[in-house]
N, CA, C and O of each residue as an XYZ file, in Angstrom:
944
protein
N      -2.162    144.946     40.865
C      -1.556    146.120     40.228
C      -1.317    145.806     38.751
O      -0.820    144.724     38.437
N      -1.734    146.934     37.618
C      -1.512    146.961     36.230
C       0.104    146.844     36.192
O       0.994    147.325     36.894
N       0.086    145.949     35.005
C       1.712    146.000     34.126
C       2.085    147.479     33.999
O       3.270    147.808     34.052
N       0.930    148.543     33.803
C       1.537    150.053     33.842
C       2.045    150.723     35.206
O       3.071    151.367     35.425
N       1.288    150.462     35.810
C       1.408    150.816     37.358
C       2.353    149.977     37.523
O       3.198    150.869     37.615
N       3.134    148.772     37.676
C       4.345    148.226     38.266
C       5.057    149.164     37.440
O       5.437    150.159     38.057
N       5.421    149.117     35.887
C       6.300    149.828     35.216
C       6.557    151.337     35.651
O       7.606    151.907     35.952
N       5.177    151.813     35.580
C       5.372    153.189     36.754
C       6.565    153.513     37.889
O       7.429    154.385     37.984
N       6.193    152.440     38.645
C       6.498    152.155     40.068
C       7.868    152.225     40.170
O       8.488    152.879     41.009
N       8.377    151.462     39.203
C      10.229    150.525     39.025
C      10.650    151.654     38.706
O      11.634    152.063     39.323
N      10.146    152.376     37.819
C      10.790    153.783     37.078
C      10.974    154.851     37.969
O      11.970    155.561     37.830
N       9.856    155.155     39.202
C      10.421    155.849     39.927
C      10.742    155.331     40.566
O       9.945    155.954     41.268
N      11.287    154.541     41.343
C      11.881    153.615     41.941
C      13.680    154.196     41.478
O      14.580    154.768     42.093
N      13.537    153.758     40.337
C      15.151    154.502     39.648
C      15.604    155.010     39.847
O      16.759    154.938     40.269
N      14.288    156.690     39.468
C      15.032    158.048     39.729
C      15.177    158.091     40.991
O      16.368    158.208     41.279
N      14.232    158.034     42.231
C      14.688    158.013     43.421
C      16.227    157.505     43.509
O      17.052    158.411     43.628
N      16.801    155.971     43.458
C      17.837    155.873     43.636
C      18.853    156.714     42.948
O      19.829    157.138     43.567
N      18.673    156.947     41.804
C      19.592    158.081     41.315
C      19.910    159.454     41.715
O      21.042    159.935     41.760
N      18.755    160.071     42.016
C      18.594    160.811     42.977
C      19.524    160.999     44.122
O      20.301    161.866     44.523
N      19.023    159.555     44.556
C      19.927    159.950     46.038
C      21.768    159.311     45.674
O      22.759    159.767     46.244
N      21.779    158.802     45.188
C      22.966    158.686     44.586
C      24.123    160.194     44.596
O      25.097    160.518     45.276
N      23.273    160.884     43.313
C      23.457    162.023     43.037
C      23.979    162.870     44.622
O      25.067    163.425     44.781
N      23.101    162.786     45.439
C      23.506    163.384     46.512
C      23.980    163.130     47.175
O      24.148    164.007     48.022
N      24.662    161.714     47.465
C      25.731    161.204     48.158
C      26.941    162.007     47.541
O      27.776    162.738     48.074
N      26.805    161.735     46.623
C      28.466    162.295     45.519
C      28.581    163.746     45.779
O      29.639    164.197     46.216
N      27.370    164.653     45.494
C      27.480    165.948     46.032
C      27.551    165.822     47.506
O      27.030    166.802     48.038
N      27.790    165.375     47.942
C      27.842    165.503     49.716
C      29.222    165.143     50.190
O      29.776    165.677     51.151
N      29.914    163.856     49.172
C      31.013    163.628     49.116
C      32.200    164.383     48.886
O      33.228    164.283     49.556
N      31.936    165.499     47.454
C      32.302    166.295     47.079
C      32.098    168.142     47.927
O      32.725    169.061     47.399
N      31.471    168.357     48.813
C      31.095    169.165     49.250
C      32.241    168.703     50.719
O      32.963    169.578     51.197
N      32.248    167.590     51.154
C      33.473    167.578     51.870
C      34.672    167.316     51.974
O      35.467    167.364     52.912
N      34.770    166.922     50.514
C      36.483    167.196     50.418
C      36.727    168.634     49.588
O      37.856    168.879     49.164
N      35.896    169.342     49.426
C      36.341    170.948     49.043
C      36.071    171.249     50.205
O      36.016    172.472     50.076
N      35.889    171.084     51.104
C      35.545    172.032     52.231
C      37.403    171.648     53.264
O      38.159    172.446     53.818
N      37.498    170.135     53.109
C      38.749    170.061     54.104
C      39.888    170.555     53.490
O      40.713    171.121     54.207
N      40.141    170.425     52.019
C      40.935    171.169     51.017
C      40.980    172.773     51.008
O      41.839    173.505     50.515
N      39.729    173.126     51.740
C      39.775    175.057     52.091
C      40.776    174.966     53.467
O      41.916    175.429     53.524
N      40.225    174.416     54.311
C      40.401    173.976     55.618
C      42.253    173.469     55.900
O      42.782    173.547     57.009
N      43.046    172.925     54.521
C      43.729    172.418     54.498
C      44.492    173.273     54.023
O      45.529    173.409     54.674
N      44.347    174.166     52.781
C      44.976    175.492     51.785
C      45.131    176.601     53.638
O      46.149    177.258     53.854
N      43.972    176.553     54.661
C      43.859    177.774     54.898
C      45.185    177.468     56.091
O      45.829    178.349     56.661
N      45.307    176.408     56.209
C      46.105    176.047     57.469
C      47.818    176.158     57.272
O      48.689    176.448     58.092
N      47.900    175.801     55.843
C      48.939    175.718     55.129
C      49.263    177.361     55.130
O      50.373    177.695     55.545
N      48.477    178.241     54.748
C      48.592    179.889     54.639
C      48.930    180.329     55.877
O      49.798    181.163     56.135
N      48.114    179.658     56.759
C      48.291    180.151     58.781
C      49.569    179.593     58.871
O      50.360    180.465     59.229
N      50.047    178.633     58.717
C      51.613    178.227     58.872
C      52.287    179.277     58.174
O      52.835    180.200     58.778
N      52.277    179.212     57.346
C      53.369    179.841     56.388
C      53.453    181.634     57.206
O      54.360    182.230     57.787
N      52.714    181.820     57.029
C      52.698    183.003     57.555
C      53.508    183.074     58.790
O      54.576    183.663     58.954
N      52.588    182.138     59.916
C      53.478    181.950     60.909
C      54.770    181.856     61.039
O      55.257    182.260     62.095
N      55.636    181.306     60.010
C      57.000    180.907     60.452
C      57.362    182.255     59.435
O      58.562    182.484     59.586
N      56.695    183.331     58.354
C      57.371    184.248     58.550
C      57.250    184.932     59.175
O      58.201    185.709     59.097
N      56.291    185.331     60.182
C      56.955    186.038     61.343
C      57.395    185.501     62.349
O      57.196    185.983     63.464
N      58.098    184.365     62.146
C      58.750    183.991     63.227
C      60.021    183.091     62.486
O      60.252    181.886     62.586
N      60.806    184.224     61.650
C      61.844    183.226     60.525
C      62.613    182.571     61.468
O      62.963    181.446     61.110
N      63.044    182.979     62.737
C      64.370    182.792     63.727
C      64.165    181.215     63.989
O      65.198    180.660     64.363
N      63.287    180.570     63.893
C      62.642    179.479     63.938
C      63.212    178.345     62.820
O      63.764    177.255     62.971
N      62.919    178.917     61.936
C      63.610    178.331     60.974
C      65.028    177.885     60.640
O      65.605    176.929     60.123
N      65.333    179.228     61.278
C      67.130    178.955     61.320
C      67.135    178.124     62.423
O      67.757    177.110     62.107
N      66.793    178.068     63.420
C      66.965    177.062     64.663
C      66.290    175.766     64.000
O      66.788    174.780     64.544
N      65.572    175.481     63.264
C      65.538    173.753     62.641
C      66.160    173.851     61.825
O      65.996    172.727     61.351
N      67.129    174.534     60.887
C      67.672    173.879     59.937
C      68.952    174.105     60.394
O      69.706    173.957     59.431
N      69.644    174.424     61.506
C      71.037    174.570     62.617
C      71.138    173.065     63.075
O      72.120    172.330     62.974
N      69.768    172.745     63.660
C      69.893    171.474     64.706
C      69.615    170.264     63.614
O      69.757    169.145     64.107
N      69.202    170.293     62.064
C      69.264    169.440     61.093
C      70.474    169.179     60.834
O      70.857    168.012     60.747
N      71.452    170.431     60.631
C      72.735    170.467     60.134
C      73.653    169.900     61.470
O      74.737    169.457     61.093
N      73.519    169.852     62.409
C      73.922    169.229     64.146
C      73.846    167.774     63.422
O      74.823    167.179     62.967
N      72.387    167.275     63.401
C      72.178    165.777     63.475
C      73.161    165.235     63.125
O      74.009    164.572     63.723
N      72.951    165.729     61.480
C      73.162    165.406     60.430
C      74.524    164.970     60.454
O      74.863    163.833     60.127
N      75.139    165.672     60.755
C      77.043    166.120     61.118
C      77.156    165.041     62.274
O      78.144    164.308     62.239
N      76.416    164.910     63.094
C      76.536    163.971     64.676
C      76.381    162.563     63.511
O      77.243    161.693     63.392
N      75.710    162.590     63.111
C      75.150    160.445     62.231
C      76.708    160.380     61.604
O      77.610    159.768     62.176
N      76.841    160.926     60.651
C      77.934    161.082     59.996
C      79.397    161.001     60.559
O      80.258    160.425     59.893
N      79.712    161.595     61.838
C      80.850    161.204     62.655
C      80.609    160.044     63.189
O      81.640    159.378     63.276
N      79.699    159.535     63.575
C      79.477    158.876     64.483
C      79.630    157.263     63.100
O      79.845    156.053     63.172
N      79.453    157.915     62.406
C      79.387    156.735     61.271
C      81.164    156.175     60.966
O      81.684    155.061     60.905
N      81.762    157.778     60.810
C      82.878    157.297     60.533
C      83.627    157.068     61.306
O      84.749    156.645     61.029
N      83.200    157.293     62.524
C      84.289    156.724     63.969
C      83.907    155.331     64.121
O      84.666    154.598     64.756
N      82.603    154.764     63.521
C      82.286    153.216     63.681
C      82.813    152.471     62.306
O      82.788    151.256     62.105
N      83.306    153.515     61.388
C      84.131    152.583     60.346
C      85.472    152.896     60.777
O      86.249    152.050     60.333
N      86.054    153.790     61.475
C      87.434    153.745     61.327
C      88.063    152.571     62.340
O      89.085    151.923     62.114
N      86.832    152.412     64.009
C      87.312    151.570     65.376
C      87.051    150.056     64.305
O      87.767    149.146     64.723
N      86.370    149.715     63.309
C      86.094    148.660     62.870
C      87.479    148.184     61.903
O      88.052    147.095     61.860
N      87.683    149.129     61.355
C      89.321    148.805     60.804
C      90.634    148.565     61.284
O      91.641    147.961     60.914
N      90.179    149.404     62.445
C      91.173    148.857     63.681
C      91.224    147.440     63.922
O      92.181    146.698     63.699
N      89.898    147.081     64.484
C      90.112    146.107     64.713
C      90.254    144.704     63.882
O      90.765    143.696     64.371
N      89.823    144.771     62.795
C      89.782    144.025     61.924
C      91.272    143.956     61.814
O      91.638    142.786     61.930
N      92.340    144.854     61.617
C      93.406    144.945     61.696
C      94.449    144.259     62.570
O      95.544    143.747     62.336
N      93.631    144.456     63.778
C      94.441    143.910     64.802
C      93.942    142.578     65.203
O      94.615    142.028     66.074
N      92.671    141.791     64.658
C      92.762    140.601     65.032
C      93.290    139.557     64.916
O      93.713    139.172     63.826
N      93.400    138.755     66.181
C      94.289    137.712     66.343
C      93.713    136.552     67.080
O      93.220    136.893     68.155
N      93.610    134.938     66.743
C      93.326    134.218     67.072
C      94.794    133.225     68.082
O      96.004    133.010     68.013
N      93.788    132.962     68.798
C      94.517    131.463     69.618
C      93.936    130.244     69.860
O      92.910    129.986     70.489
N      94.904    129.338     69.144
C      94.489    127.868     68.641
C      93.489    127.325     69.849
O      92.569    126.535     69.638
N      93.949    128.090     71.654
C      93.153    127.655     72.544
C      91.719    128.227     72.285
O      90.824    127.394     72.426
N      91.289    129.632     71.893
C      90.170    130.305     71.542
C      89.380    129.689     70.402
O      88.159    129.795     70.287
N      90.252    128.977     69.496
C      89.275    128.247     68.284
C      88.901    127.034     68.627
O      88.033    126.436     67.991
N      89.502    126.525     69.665
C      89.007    125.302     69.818
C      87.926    125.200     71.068
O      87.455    124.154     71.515
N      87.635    126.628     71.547
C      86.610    126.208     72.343
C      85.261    127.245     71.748
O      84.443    127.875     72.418
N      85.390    127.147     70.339
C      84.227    128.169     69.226
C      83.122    126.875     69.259
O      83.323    125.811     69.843
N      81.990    127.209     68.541
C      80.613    126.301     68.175
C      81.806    126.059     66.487
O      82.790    126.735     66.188
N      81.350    125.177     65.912
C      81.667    125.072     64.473
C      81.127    126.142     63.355
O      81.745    126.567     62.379
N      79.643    126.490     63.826
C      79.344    127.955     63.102
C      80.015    129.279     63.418
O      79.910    130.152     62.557
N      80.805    129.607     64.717
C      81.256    130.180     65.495
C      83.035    130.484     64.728
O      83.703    131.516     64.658
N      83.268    129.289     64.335
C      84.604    128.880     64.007
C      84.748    129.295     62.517
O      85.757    129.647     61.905
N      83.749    129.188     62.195
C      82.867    129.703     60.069
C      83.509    131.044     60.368
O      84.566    131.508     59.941
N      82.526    131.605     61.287
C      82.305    133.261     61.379
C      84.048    133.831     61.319
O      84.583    134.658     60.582
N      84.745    132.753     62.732
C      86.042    133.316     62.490
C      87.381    133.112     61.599
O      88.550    133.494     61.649
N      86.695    132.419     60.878
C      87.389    132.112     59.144
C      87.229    133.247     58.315
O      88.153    133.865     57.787
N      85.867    133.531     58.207
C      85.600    134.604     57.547
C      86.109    135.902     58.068
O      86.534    136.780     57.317
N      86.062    136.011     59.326
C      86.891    137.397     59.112
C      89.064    137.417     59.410
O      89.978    138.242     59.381
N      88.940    136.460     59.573
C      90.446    136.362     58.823
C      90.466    136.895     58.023
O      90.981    138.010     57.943
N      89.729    136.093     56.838
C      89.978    136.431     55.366
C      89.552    138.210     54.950
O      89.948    138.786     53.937
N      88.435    138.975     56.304
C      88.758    140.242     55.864
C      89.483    140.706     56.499
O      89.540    141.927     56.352
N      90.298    140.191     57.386
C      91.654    140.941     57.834
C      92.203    141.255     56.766
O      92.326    142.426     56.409
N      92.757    139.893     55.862
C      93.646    140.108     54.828
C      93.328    140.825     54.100
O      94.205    141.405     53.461
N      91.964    141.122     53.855
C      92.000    141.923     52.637
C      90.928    142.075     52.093
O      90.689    143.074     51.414
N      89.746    140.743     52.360
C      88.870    140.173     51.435
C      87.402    141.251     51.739
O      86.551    140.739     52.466
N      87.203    142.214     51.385
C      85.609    142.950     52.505
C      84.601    142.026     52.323
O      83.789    141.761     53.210
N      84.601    141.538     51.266
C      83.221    140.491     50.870
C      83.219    139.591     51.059
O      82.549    138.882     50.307
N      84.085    138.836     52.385
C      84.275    137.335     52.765
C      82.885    137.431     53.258
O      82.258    138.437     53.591
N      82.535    136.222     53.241
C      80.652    135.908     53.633
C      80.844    134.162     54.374
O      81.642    133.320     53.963
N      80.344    134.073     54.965
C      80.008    132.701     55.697
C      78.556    132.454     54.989
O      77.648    133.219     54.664
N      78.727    131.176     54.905
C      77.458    130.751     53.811
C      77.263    129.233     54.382
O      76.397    128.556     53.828
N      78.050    128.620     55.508
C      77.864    127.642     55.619
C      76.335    126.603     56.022
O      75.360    127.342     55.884
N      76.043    125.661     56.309
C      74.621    125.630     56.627
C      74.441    124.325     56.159
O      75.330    123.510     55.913
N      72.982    124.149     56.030
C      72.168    122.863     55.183
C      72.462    123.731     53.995
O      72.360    124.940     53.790
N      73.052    122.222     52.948
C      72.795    122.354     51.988
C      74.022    123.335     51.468
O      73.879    123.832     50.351
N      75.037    123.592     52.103
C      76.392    124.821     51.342
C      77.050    124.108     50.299
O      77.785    124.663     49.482
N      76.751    122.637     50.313
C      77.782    121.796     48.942
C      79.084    122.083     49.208
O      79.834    122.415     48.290
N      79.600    121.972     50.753
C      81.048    122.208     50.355
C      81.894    123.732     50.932
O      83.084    123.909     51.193
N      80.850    124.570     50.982
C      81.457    125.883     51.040
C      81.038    126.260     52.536
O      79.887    126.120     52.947
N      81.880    126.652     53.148
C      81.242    127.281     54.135
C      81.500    128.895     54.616
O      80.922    129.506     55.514
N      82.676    129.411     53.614
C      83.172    130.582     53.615
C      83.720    130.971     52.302
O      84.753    130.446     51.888
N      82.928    132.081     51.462
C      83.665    132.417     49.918
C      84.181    133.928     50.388
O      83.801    134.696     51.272
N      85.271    133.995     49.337
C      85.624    135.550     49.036
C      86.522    135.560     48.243
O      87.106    134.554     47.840
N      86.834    137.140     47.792
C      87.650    137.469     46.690
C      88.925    138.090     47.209
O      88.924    139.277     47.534
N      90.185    137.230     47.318
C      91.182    138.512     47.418
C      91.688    139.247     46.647
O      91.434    139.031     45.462
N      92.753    140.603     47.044
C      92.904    141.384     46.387
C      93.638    141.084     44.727
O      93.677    141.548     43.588
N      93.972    140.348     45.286
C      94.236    139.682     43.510
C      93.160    139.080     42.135
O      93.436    138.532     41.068
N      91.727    139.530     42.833
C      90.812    138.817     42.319
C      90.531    137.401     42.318
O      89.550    136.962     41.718
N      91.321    136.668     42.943
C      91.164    135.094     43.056
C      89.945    134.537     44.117
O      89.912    134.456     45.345
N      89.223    134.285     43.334
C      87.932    133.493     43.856
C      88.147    132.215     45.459
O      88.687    131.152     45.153
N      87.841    132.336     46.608
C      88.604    131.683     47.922
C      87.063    131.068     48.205
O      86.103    131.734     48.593
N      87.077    129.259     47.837
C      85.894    128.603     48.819
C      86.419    127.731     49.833
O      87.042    126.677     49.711
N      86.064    128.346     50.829
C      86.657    127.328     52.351
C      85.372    126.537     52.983
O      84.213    126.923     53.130
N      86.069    125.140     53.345
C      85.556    124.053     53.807
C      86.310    124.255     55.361
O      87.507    124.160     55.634
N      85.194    124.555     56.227
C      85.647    124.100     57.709
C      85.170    123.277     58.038
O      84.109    122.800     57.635
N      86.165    122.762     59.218
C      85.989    121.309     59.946
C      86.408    121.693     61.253
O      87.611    121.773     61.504
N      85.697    121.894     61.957
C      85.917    122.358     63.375
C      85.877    121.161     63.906
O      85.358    120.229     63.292
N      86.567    120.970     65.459
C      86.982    119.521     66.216
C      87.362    120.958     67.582
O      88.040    121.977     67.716
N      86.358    120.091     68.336
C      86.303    120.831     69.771
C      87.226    120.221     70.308
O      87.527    120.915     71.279
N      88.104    119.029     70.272
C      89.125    118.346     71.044
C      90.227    118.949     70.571
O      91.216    119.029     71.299
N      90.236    119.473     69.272
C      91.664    119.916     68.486
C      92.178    118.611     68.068
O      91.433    117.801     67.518
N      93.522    118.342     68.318
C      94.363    117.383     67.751
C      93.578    115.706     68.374
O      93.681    114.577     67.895
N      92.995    116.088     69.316
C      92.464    114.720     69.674
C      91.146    114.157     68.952
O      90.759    112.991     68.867
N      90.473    115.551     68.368
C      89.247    114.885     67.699
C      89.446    114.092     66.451
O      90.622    113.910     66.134
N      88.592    113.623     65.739
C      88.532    113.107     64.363
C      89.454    113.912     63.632
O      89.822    115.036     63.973
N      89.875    113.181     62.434
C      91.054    113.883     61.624
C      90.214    113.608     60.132
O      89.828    112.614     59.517
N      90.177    114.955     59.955
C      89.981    115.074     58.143
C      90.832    114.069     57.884
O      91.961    113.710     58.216
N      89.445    113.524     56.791
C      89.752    112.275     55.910
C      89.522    112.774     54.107
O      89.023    113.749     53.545
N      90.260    111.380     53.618
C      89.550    111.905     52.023
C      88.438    112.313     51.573
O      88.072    112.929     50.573
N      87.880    111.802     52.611
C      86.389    111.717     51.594
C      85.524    113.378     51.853
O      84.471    113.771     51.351
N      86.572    114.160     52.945
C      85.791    115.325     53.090
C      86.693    116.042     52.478
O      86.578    117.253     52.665
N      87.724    115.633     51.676
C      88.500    116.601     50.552
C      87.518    115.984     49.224
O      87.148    116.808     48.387
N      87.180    114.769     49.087
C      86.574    114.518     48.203
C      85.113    115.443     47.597
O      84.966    115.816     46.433
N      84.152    115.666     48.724
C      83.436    116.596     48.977
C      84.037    117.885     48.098
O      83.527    118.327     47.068
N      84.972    118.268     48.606
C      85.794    119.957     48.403
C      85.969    120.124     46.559
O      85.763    121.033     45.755
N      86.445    118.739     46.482
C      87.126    118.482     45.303
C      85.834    118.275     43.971
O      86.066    118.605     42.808
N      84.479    117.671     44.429
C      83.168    117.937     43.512
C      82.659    118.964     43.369
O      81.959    119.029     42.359
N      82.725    120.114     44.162
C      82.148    121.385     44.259
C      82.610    122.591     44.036
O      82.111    123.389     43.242
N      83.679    122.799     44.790
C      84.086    123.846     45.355
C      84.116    124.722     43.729
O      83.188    125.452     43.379
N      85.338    124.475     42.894
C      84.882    124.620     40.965
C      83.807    124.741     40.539
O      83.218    125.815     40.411
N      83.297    123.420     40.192
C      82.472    123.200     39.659
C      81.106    123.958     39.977
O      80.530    124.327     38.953
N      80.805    124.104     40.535
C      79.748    124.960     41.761
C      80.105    126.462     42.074
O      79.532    127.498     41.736
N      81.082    126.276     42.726
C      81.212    127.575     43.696
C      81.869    128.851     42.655
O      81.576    130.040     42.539
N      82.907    127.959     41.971
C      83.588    128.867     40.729
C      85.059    129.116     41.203
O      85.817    129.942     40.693
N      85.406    128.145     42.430
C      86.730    128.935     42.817
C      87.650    128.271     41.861
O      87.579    127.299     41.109
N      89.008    129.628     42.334
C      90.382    129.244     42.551
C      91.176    129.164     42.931
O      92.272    128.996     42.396
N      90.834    129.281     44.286
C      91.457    128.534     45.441
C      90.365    127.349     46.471
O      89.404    127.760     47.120
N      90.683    126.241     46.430
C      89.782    125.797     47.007
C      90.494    125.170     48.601
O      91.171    124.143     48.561
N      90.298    125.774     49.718
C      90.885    125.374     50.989
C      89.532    124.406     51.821
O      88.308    124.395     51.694
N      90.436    123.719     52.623
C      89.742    122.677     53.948
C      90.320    123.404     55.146
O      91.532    123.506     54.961
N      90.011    123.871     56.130
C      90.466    124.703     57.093
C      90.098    123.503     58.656
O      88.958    123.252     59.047
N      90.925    123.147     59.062
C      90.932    122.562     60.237
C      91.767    122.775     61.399
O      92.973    122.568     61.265
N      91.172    123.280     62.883
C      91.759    122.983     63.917
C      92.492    121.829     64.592
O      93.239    121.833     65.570
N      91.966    120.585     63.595
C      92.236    119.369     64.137
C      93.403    118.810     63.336
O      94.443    119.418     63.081
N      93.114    117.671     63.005
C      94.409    116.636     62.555
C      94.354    116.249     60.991
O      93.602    117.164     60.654
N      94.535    115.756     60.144
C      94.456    116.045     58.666
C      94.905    114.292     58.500
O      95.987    114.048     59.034
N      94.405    113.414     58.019
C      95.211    112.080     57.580
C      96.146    112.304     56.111
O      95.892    113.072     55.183
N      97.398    111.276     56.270
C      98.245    111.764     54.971
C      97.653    111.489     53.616
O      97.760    112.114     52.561
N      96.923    110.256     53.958
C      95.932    110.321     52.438
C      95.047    111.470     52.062
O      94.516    111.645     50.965
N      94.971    112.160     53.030
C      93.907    113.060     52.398
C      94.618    114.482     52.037
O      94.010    115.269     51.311
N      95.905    114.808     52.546
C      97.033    115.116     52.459
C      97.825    115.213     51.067
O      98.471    116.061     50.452
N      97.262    113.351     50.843
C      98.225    113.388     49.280
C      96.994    113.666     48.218
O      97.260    114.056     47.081
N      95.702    113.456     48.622
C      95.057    113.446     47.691
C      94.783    114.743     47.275
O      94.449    115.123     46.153
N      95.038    115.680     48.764
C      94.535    117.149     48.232
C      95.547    117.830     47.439
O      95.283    118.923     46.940
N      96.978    117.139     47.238
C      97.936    117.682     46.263
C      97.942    117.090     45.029
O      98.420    117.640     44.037
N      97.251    115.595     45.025
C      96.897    114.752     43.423
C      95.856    116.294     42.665
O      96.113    116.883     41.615
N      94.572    116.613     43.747
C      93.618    117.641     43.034
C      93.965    119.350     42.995
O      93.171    120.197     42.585
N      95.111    119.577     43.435
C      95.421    120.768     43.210
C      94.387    121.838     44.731
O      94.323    123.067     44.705
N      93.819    121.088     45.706
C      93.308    121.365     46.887
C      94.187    121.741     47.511
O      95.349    121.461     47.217
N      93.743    122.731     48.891
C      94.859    122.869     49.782
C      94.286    122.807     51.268
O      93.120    123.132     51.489
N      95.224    122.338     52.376
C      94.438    122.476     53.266
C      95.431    123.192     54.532
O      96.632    123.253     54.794
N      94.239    123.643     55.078
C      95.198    124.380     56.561
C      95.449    123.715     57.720
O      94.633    124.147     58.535
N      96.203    122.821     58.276
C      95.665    122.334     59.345
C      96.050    123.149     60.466
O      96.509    124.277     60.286
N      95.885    122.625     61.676
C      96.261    122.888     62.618
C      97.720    124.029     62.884
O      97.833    125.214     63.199
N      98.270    123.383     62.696
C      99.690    124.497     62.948
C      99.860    125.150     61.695
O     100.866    125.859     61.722
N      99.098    125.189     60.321
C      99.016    126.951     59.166
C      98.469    127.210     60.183
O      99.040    127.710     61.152
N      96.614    126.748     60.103
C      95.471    127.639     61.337
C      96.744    128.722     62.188
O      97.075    129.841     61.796
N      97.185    128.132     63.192
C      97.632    128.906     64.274
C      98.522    129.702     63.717
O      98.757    130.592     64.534
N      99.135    129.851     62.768
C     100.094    130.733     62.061
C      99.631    131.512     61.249
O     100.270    132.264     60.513
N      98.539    131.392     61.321
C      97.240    132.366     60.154
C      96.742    133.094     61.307
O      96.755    134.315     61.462
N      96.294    132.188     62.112
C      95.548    133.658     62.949
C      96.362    134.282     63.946
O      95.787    134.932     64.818
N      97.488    134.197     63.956
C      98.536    134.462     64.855
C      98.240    136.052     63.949
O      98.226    136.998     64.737
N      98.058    136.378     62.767
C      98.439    137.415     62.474
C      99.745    137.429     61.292
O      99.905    138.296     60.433
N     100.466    136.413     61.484
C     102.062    136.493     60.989
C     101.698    136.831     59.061
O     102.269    137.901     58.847
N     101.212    136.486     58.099
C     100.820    136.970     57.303
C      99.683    136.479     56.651
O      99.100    135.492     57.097
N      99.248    137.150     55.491
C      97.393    136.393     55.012
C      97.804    135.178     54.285
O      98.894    134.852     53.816
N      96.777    134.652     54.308
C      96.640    132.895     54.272
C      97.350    132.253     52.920
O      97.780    131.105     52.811
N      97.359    133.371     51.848
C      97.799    133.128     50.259
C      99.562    132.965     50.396
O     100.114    132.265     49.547
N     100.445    133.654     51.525
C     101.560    133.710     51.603
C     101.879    132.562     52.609
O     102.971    132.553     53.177
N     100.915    131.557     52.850
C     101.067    130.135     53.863
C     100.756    129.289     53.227
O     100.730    128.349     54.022
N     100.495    128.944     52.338
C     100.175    128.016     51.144
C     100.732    127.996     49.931
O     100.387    128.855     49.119
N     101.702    127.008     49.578
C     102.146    126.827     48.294
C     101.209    126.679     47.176
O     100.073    126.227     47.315
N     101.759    127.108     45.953
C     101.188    126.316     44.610
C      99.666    127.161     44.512
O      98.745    126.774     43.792
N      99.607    128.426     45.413
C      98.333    129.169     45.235
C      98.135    129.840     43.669
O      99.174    130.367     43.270
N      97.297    129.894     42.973
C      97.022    130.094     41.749
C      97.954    131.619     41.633
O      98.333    132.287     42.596
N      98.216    131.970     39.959
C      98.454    133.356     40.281
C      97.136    134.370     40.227
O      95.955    134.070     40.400
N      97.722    135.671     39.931
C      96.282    136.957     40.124
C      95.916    136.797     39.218
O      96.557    136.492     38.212
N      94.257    137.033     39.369
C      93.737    137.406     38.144
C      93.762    138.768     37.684
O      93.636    138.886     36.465
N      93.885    139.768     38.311
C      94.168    141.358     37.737
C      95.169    141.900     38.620
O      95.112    141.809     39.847
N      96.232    142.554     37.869
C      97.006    143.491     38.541
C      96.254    144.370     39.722
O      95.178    144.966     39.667
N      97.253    144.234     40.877
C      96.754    145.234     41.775
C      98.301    145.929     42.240
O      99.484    145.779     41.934
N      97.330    146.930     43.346
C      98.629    147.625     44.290
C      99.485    146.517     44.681
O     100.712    146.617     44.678
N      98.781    145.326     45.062
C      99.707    144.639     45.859
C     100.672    143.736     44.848
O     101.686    143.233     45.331
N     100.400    143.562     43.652
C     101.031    142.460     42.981
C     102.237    142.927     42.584
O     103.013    142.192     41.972
């Protein structure tokens, strides 16, 4: 075959593909105007439909306004039984001492929103540096708690210095508090005792614990030497 005749060849070769190109796209285009008629005409058959049949309408937007009204009670009867109870909870030194230690976190933290705190958070874990429960009470004072759960209670291991020592690198420096607590079911040694009053630390042991979750008052009115508020409130 001549260099003209191949060149020939390739060239229509081209237009063919262009060609059919061309008519893919018109074919493409020929069916999305057609489902877009198909789609306008269905939209018109509805519409129509529900005006002659408006009564319809009022019956879905009756049983919208039902739902709607049902989520909404149902919302605020699950915030009001939740304030209740938050209100009314109460621990026993026998109930904390038979918690998991994450278990025992959880019920630190909501102490602290008994009292007051909504944004108490359990954060404990790998890797908390110290914290295993933060929040803000109503005074604005920044609260990082160190738990030490002891499934024996008074018979297990007794907080030592070196896990106020822990409290005492972080809890500030890190966490940002100003209050920094050790919360224990168990036994507390006096060195660690004196050391947490050398650092301005505080700790709960055993008999605050049971006088804290007894209910009798929030944890800031069981602890001496607690910082003052940082902003005026109702309560101050």
């Amino acid at each position: 075959m001549s260099p003209r005749a191949r060149k020939g060849r390739t060239v229509r070769a081209r237009r063919a593909a262009a060609l059919r190109r061309r008519r893919r796209a018109n074919d493409r285009l020929i069916v999305l105007l057609v489902a877009a008629a198909l789609a306008v005409a269905l939209m018109v058959a509805v519409v129509n439909w529900l005006l002659a049949h408006w009564w319809i309408l009022v019956v879905i937007g009756a049983l919208a306004v039902l739902a709607g009204g049902g989520w909404f009670y149902q919302r605020r009867q699950a915030a009001r039984w939740e304030a209740v109870r938050v209100r009314g909870l109460r621990y026993g030194l026998d109930q904390l001492d038979a918690l998991h230690h994450t278990q025992f976190e959880d019920a630190v933290r909501e102490l602290m929103r008994r009292d007051g705190c909504p944004n108490a958070v359990r954060v404990g874990g790998g890797g908390d540096l110290g914290a295993d429960v933060k929040a803000t009470d109503p005074y604005g004072r920044r609260w990082v708690i160190q738990c030490k759960h002891r499934r024996a209670g008074l018979a297990g291991s007794a907080v030592g210095t070196p896990d106020l020592q822990v409290l005492n690198g972080t809890a500030r420096q890190i966490h940002g508090a100003d209050v920094a607590v050790i919360v224990t079911n168990g036994r507390v040694t006096a060195p660690a005792v004196a050391f947490a009053e050398q650092q301005r630390l505080h700790v709960v042991d055993r008999h605050t614990l049971a006088a804290w979750a007894s209910g009798s008052r929030p944890l800031w009115e069981l602890l001496r030497a607690v910082p003052p508020p940082r902003r005026p409130t109702a309560l101050s």
